[in-house]
TORGUTOR-280509 format. One record per residue: z, y, x of N, C-alpha, C in turn. Coordinates in steps of 0.02 Angstrom, whole numbers, padded with zeros to 5 digits, always signed. Each point is the difference from the previous one (the first is absolute). Layout:
# TORGUTOR-280509
ZYXZYXZYX ...
# end
This chain:
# TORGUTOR-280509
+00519+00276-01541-00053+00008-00051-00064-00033+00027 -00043-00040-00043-00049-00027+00019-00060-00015-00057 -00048+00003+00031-00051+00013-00054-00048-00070+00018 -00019-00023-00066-00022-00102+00023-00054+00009-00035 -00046-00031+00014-00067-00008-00003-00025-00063+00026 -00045-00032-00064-00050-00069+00056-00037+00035+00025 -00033-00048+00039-00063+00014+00045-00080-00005-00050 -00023+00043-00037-00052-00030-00015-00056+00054-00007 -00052-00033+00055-00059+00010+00013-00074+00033-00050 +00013+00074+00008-00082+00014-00032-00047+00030+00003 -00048-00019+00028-00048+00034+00055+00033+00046+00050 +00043-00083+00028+00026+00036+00062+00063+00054+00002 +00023+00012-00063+00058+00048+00010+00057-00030-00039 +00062+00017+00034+00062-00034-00048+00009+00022-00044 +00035-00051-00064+00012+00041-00076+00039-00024-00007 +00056+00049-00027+00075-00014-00013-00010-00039-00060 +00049-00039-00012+00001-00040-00058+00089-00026-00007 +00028-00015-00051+00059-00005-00026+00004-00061+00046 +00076-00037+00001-00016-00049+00049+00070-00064-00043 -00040-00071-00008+00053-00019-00051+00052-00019+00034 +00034-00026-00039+00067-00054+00034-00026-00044+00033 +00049-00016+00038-00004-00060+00041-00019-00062-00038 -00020-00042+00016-00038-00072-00034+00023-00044+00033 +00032-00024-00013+00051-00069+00027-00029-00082+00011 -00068+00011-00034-00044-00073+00018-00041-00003+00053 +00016+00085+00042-00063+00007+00052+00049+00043+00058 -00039-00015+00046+00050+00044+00076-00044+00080+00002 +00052+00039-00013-00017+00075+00009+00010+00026+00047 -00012+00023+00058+00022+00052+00051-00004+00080-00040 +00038+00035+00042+00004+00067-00022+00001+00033+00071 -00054+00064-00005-00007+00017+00065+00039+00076-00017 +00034+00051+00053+00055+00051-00010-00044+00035+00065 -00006+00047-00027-00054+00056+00045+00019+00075+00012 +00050-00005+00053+00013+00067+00012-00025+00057+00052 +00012+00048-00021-00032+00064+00034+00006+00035+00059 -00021+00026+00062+00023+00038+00062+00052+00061-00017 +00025+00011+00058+00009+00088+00020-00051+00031-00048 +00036+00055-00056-00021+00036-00040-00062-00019-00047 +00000-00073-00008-00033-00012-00058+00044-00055-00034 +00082+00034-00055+00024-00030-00036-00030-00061-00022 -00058+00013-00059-00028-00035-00039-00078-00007+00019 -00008-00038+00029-00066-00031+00052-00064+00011-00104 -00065-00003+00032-00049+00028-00041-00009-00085-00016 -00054-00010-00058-00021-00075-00013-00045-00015+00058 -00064+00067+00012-00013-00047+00066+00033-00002+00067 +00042+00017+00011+00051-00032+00049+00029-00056-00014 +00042-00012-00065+00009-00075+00016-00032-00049-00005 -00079+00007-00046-00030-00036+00022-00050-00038+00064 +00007+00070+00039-00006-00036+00052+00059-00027+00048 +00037+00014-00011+00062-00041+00029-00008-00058-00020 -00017-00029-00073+00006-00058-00008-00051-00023+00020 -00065+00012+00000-00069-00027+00037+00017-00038+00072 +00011+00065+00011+00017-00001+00084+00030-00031+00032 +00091+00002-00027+00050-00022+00036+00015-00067-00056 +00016+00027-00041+00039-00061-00057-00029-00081-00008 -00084+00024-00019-00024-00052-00024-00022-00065+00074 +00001+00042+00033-00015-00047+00062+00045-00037+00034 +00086+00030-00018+00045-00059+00003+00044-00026-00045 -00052-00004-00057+00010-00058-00062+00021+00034-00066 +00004+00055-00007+00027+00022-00068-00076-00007-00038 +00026-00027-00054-00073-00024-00042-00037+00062-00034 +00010+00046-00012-00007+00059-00020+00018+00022-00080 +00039-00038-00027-00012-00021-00084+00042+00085-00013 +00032+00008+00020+00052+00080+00008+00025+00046+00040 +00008+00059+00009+00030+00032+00048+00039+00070-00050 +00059+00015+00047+00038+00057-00040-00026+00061+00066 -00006+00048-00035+00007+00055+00067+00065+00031-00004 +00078+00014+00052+00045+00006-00017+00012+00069+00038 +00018+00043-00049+00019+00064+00017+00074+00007+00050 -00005+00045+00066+00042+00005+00044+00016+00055+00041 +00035+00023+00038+00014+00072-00003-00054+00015+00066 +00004-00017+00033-00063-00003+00060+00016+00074+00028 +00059+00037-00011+00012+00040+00010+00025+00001+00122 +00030+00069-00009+00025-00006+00077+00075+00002+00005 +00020-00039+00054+00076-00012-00009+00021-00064-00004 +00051-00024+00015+00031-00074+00022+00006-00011-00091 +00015+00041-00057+00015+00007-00061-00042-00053-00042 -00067+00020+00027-00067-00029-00036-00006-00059+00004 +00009-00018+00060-00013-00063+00024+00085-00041-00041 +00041+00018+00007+00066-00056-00055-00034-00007-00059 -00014+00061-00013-00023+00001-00103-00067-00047+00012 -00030+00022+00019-00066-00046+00004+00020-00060+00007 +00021-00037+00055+00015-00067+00004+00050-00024-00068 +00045+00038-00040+00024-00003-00056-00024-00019-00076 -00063+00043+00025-00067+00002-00057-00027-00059+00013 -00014-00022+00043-00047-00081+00021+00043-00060-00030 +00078-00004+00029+00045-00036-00035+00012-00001-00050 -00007+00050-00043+00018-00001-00087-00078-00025-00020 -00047+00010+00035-00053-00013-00045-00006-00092+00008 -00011-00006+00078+00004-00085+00004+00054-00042-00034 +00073+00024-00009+00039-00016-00047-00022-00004-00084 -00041+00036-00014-00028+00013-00051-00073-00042-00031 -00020-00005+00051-00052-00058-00003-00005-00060+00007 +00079-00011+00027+00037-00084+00010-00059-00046-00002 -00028-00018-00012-00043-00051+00048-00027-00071-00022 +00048-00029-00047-00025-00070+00004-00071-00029-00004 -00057+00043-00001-00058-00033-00019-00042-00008+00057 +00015+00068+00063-00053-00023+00070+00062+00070+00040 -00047+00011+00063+00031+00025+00033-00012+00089-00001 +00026+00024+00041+00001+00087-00016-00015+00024+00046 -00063+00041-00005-00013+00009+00082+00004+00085+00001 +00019+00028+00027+00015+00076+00024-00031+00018+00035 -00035+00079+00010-00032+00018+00022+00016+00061+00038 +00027+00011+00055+00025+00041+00011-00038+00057+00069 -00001+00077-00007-00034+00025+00052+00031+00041+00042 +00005+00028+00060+00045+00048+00039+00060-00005-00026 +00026+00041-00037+00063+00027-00030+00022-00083-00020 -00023-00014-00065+00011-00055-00041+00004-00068+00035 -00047-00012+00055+00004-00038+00052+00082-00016+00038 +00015+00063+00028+00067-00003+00038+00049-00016-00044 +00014+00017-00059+00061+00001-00045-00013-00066-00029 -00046-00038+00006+00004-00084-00017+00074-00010+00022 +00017+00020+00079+00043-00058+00031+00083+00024-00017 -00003+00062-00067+00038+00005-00021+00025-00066-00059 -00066+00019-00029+00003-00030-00077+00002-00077+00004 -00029-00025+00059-00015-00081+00034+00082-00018-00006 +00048+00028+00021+00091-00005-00010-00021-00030-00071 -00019+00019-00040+00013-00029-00083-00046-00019-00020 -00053-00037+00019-00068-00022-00021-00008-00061+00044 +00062-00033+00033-00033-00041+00051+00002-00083-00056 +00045-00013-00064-00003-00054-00054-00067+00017-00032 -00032+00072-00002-00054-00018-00053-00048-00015+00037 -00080-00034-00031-00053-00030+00046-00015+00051-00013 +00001+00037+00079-00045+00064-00013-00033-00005+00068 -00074+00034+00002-00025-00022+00055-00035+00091+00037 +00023+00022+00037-00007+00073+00013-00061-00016+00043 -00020+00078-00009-00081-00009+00030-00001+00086+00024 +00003+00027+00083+00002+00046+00010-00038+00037+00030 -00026+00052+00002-00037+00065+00051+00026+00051+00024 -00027+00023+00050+00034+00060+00039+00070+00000+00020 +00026-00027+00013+00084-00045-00027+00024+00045+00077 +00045+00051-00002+00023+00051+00049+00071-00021+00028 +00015-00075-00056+00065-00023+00042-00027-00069+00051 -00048-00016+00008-00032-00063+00025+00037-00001+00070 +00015-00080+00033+00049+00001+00033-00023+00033+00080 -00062+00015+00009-00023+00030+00070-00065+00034-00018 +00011+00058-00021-00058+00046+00002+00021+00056-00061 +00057-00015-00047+00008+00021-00037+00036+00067+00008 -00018+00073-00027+00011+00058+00011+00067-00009-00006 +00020-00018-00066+00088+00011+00011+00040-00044+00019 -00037-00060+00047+00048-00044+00039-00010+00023+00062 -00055+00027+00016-00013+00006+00094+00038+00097-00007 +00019+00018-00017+00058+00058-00011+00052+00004-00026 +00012-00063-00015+00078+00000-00033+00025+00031-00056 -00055-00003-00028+00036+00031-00069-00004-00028-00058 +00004-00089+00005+00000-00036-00056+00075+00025-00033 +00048-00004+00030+00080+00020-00028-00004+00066-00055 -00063+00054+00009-00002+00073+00000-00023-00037-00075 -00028-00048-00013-00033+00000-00063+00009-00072-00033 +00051-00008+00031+00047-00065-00046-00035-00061+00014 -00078-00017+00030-00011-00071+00024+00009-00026+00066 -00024-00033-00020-00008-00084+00087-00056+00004+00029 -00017-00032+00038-00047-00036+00021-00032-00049-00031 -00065+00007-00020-00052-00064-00041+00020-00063+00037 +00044-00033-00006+00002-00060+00051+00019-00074-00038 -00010-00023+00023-00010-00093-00059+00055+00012-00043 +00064+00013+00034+00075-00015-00023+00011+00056-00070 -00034+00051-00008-00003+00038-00036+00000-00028-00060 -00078-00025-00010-00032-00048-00067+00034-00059-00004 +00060-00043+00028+00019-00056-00015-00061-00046+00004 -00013-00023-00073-00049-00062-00011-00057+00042-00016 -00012+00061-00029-00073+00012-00031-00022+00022+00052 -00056-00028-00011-00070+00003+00046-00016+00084+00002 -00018+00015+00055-00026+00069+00016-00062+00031+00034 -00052+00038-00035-00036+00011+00042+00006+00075+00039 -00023+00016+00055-00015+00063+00021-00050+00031+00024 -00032+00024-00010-00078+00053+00020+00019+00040+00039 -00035+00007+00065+00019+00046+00034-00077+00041+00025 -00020+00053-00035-00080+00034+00034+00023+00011+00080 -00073-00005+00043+00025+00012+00078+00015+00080-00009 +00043+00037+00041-00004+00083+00030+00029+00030-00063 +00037-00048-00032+00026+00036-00058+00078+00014+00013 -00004+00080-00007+00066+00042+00022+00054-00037-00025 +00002-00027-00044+00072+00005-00050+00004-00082+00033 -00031-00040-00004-00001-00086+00002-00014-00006+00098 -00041+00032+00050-00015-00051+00031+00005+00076+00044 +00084+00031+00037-00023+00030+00049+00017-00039+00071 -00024+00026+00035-00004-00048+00088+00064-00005+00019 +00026-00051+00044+00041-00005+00005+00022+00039+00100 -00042-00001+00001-00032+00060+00067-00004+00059+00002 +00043+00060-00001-00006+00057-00016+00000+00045+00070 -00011-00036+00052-00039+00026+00059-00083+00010-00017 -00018-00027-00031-00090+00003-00002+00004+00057-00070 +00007+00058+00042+00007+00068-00078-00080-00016-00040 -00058-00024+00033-00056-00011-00024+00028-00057-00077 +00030-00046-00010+00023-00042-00031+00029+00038-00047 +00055+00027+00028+00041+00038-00041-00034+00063-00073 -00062+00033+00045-00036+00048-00054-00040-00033-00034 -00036-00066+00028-00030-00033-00046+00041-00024-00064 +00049-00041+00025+00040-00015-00074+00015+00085-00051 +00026+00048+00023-00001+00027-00042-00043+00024-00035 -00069+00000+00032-00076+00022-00039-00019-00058-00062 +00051-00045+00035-00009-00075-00064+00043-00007-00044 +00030+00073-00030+00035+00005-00066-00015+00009-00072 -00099+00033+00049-00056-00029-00058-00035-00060+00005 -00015+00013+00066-00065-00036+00028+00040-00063+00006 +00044-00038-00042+00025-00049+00004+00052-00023-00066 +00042+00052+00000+00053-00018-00053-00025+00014-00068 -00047+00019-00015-00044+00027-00071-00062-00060-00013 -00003-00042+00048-00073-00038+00023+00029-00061-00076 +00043-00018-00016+00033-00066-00026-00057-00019-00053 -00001+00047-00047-00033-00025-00057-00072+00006+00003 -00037+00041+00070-00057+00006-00004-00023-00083+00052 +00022-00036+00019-00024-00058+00037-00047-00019-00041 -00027-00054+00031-00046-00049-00017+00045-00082-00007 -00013-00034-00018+00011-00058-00030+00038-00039+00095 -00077-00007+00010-00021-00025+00048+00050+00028+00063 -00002+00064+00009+00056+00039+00048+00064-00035-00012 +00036-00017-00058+00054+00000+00000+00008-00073+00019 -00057-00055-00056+00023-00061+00006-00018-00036+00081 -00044+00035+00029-00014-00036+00089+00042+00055+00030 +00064+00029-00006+00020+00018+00050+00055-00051+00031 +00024+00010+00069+00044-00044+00019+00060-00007-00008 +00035-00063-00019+00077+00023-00033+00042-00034+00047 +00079+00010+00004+00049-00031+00042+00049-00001-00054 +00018-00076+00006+00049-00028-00066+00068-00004+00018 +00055+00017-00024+00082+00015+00043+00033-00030-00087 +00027-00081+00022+00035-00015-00070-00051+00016-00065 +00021+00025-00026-00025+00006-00066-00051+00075-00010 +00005+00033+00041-00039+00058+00017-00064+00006+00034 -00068+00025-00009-00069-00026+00012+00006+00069+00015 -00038+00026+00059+00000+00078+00042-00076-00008-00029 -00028+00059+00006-00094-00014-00030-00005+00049+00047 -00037+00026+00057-00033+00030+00049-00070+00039-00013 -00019+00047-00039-00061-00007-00037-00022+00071+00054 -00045-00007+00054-00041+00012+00056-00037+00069-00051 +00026+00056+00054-00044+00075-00019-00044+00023+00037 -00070-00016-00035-00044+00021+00037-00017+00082+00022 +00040+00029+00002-00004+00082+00009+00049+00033+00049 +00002+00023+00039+00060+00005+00059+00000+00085-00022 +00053+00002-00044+00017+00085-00049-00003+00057+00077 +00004-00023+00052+00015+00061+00040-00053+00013+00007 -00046-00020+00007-00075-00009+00032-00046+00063-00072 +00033-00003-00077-00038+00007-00043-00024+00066+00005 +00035+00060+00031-00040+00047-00013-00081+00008+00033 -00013-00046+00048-00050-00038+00032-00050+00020-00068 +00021-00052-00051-00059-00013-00054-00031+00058-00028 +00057+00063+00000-00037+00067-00024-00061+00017+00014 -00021-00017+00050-00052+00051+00028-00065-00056-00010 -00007-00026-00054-00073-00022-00002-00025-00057+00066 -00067-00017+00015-00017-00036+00039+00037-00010+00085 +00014+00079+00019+00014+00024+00046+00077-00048+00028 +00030+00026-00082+00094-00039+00004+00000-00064-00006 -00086-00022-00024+00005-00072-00025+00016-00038+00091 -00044+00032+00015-00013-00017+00096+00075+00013+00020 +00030+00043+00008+00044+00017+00031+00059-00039-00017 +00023-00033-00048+00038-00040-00048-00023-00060+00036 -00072-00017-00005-00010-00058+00028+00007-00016+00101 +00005+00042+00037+00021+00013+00044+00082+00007+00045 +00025+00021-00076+00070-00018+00025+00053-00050-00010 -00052-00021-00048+00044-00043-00054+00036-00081+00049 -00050-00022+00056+00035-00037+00019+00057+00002+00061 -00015+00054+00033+00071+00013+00054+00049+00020-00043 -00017+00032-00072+00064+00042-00008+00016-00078-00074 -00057-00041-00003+00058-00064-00046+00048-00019+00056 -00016-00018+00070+00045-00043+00028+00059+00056+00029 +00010+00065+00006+00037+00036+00027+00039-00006-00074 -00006+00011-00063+00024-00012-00053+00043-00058-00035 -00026-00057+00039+00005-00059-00034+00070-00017+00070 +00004+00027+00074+00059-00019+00036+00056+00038-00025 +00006+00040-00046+00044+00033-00047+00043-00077-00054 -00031-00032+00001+00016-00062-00057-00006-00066+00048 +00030+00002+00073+00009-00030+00037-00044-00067+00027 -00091+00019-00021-00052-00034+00031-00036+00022+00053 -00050-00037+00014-00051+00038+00058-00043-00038-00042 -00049+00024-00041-00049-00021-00021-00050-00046+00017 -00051-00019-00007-00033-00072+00044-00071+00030-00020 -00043+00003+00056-00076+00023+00000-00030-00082-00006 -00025+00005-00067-00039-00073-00030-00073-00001+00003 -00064-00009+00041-00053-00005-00040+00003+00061-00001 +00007+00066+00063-00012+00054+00012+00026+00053-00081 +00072-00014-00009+00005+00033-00062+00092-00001+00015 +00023+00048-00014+00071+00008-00004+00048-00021-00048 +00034-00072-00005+00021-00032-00056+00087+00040-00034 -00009+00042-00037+00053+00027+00007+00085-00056-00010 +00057+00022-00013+00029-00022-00017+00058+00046+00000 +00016+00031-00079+00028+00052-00006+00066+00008-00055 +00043-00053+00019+00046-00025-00038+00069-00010+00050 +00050+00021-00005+00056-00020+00033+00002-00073-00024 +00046-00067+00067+00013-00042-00035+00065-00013-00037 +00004-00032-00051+00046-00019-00053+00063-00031+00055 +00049+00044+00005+00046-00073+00045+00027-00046-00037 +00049-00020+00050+00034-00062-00050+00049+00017-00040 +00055+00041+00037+00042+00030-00011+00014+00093-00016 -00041+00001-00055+00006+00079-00010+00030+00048+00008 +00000+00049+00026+00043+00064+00002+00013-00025+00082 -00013-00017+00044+00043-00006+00063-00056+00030+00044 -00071+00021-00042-00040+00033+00039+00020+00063+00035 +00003+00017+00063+00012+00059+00037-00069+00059+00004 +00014+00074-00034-00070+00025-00001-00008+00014+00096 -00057-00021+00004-00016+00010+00091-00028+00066+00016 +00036+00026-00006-00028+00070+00033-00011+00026+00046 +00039-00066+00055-00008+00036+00051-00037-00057+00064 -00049-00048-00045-00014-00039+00034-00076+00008+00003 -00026-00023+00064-00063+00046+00004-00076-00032-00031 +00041-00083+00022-00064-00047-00018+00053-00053-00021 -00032-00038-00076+00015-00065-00026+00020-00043+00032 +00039-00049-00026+00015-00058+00047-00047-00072+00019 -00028-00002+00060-00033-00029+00023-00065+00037+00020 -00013+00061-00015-00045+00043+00013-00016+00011+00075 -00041-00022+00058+00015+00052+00056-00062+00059-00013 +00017+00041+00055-00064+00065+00011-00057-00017+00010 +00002-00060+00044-00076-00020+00012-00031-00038-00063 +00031-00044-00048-00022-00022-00058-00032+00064-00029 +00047+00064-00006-00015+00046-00037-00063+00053+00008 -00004+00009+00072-00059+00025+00033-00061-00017-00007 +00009-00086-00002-00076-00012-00009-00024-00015-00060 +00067-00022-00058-00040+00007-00104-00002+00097-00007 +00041+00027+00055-00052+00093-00026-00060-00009+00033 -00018-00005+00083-00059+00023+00032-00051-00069-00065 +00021-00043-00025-00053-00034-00046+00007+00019-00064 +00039+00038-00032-00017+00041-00050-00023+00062+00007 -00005+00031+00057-00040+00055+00017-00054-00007-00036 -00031-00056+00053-00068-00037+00014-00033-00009-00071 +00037-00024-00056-00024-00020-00061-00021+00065-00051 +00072+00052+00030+00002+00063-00048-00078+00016+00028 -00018+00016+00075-00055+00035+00006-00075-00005-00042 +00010-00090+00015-00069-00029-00021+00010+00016-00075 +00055-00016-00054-00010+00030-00081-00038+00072+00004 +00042+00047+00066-00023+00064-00009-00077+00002-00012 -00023-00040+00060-00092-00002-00008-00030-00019-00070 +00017-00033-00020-00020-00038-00047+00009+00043-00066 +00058+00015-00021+00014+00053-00047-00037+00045+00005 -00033+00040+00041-00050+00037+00013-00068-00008-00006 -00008-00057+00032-00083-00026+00000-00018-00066-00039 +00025-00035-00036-00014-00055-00044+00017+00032-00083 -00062-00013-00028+00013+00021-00057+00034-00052-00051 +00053+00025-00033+00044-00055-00062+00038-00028+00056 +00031+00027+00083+00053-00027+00026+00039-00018-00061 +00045-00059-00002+00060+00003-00032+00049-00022+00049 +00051+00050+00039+00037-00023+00051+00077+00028-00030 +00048+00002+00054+00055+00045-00024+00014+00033-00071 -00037+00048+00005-00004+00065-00039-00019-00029-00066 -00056-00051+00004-00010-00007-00063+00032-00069-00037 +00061-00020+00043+00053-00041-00037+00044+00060-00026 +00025+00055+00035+00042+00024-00019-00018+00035-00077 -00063+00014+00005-00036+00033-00072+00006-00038-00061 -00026-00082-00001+00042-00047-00037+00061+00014-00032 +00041-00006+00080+00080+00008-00024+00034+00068-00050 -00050+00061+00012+00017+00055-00043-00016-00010-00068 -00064-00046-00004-00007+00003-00075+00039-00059-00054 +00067-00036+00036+00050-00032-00002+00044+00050-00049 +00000+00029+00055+00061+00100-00018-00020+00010-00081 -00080+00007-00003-00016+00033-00065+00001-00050-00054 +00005-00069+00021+00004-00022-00054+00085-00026-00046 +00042+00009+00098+00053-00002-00038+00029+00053-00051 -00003+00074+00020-00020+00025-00035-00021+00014-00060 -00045-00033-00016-00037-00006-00072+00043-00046-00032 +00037-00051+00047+00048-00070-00064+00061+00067-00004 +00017+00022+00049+00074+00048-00012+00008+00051-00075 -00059+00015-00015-00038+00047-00055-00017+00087+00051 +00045-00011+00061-00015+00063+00029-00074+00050+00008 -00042-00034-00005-00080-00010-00023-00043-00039-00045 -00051+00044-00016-00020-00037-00060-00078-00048+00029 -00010-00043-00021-00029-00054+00015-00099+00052+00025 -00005+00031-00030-00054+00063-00006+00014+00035+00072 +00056+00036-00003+00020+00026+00086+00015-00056+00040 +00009-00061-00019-00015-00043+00060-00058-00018+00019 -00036-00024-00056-00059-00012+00061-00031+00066+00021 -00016+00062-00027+00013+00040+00041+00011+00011+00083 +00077-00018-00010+00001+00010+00094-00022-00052+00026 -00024-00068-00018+00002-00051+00021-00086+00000+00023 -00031+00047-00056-00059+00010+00051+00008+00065+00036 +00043+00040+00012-00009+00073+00050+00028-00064+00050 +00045-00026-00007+00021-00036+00064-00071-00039+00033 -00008-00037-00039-00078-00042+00048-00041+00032+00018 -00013+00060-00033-00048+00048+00005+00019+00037+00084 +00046+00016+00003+00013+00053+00040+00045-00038+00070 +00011-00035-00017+00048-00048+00070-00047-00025+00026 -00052-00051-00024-00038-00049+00032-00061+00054+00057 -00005-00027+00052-00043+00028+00079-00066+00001-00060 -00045+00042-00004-00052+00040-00049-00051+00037+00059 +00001+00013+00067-00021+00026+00032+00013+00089-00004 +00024+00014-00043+00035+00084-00005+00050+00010-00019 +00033+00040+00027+00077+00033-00005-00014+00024-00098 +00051-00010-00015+00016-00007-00081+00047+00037-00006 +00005+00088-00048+00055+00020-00028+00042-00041-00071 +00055-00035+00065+00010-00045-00074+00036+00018-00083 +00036+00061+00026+00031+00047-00050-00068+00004-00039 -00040+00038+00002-00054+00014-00037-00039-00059-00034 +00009-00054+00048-00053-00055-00035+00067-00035-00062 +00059+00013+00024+00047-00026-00053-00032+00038-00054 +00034+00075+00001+00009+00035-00082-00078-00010-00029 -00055-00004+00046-00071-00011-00054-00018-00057-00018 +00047-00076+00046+00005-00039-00047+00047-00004-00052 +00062+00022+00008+00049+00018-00073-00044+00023-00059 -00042+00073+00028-00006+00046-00041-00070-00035-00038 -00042-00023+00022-00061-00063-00024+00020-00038-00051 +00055-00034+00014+00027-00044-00057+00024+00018-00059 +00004+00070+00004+00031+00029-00079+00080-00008+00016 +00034-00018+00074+00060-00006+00006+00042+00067+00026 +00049+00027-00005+00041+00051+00041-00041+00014+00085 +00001+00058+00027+00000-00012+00051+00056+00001+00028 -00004-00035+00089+00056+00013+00033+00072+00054-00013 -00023+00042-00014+00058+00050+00006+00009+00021-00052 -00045-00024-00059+00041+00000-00087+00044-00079-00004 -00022-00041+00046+00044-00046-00006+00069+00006+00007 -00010+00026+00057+00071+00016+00066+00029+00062-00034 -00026+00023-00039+00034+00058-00054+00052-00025-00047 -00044-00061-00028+00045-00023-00077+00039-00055+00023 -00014-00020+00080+00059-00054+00008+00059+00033+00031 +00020+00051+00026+00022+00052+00010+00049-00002-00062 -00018+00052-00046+00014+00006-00074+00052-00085-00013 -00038-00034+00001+00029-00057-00057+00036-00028+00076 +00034+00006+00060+00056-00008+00041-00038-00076+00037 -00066-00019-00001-00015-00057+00032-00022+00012+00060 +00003+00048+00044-00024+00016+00052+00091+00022+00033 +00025-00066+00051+00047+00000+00019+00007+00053+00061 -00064+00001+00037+00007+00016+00063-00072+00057+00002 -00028+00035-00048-00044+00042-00012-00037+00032+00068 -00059-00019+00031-00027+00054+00058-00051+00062-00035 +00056+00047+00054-00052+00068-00039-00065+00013+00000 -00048-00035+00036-00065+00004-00015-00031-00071+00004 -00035-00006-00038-00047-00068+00023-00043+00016-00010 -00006-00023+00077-00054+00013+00048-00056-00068+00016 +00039-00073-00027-00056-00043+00009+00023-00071-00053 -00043-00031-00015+00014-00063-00042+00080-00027+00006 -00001-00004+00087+00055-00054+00022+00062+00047-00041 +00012+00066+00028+00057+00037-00013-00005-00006-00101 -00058+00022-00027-00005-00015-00056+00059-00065-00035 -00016-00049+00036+00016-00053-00017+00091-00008+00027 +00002+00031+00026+00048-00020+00038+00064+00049-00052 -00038+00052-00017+00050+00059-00045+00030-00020-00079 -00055-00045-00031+00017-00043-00049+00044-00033-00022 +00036-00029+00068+00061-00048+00010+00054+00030+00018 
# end
């Protein structure tokens, strides 16, 4: 089942409109926009930002898009029917006028490399996020349980001839865990990045996605899109000016103790810690061994390692000063604050929030993260900015998302913006 709609623009918001036949004197693309884990039928602003985001930037003209209903359910089950549902519909849209580009997220993502078996004659050009079968970092390839849920590995041979893209956010649980599971620091970070990463997709910026760095394998384009927020570090941000410092203090021993989890040693540039927080793509997928029991990366020695910590010490300290005594620091802490109001806006495209409660948190977030010279109750400065706006507060929010089953992973109190934010998803 699928519900089609053009794209057309009015003051800024999409309006469904009937959508004609194909026109045979002109090249049509048709863009196919499907939904995550437990969102069957993705909202209009979700796929329109999918198509903003992902679609239009590798060539779908924007003239149409279907949003295609899918079970997004749990179970190896979902993922056949789903990839079933993609095939009857691209069969259905047969093609002759331009190409078909798919949009696929977590769930919908992996079960491509089902449906790719019967989609590899049509020009279809897949375009992916959060993708949990990706061939080295991917949750259900680096545990073995692609078989558990009927796919492969994202790998060239999959797609035949159609072109493929893949998005991968950094520290995102489902897409990018370490391939180092001696550095447990690595390990809790990825899972703190099941928000603080795998939810981030639709809230990017333009710019984030299109300058991130990519690695091209055949017909497959990897997209690397760099997270400025290290999720372990976040409860840091709770505490106002105080956490802003303290966040900014740890943030660089514990990027590079984080980042030898994903088999780098980071590089101190111009007195700044260049992360690099991506397993690499091999050549040959699936032959990756998880290292668990290896202590340091290959080519790593101790003494390399000793002296990018004793020089990320050095850097954490001096942010510490500074976060404290320079007023409008913007260091660490206040990239990571950026990166939260990413969260709220993806968010706001998901329909999970309404555009009113986003900016909302988007000023308790600037408000209350950024170094201010005083410790900030940020719980409180949230609900009186909620409650200011004429919007829900916090915990009438977290009430009715509760109620209507969108609060997957519900915390019993919120206690600060971040957790706020984090309970939503």
């Amino acid at each position: 089942m699928h519900k089609t709609m053009t794209a057309v623009l009015t003051a800024g918001l999409l309006v469904p409109t009937p959508l004609a036949r194909h026109i045979d004197i002109q090249l049509l693309d048709a863009g196919v926009v499907m939904g995550a884990t437990n969102t069957p039928t993705p909202s209009e602003g979700y796929a329109e930002a999918a198509e903003q985001l992902y679609l239009e930037p590798n060539g779908y003209d924007g003239t149409n898009f279907s949003i295609l209903t899918t079970p997004e359910g749990a179970g190896g089950g979902s993922y056949v029917v789903g990839a079933q549902d993609l095939v009857d519909d691209v069969n259905s849209i047969g093609n002759s006028d331009g190409e078909i580009y798919v949009f696929g997220y977590s769930q919908s993502a992996d079960f491509t490399t089902i449906a790719a078996q019967s989609t590899q004659d049509a020009p279809v050009h897949y375009v992916l996020v959060g993708d949990s079968a990706i061939p080295n970092g991917g949750f259900l390839t680096d545990h073995g349980w692609l078989g558990m849920y009927h796919v492969t590995d994202n790998e060239p041979s999959v797609y035949g001839d159609n072109p493929t893209d893949i998005y991968t956010f950094g520290y995102d649980k489902w897409a990018d865990e370490p391939d180092y599971d001696y550095y447990r620091i690595a390990v809790t970070n990825a899972h703190d990045g099941g928000v603080l990463g795998h939810k981030m997709y639709l809230g990017l910026t333009p710019a984030e996605i299109q300058n991130a760095p990519t690695i091209t394998d055949g017909n497959v384009t990897y997209h690397e899109i760099p997270n400025q927020m290290l999720p372990v570090l976040a409860n840091d941000l709770e505490n106002g000016a105080k956490g802003d410092a303290e966040y900014d203090l740890h943030q660089p021993v514990d990027q590079v103790k984080v980042d030898l989890g994903y088999g780098h040693l980071d590089q101190i540039v111009n007195g700044q810690v260049v992360a690099n927080e991506f397993n690499t793509v091999p050549s040959n997928p699936g032959t990756e061994v998880r290292n668990i029991l290896h202590r340091l990366p290959p080519g790593v020695t101790k003494a390399e390692l000793h002296q990018t910590l004793t020089e990320a010490r050095a850097i954490g300290e001096a942010n510490y000063h500074d976060a404290l005594t320079v007023p409008g620091y913007e260091g660490p802490a206040y990239n990571a604050a950026i990166e939260a109001t990413h969260l709220v806006a993806a968010g706001v495209a998901a329909g999970d929030i309404t555009p009113a409660q986003g900016a909302s948190l988007d000023a308790a977030i600037m408000s209350t993260w950024l170094s201010d010279g005083s410790s900030v109750d940020t719980a409180s400065a949230l609900a009186s900015s909620l409650a200011s706006s004429g919007a829900p507060t916090a915990d009438s929010v977290t009430d009715s998302l509760l109620h209507s089953g969108a609060l997957l992973d519900p915390l019993p109190h919120i206690e600060a913006a971040l957790q706020f934010l984090t309970g939503l998803f």
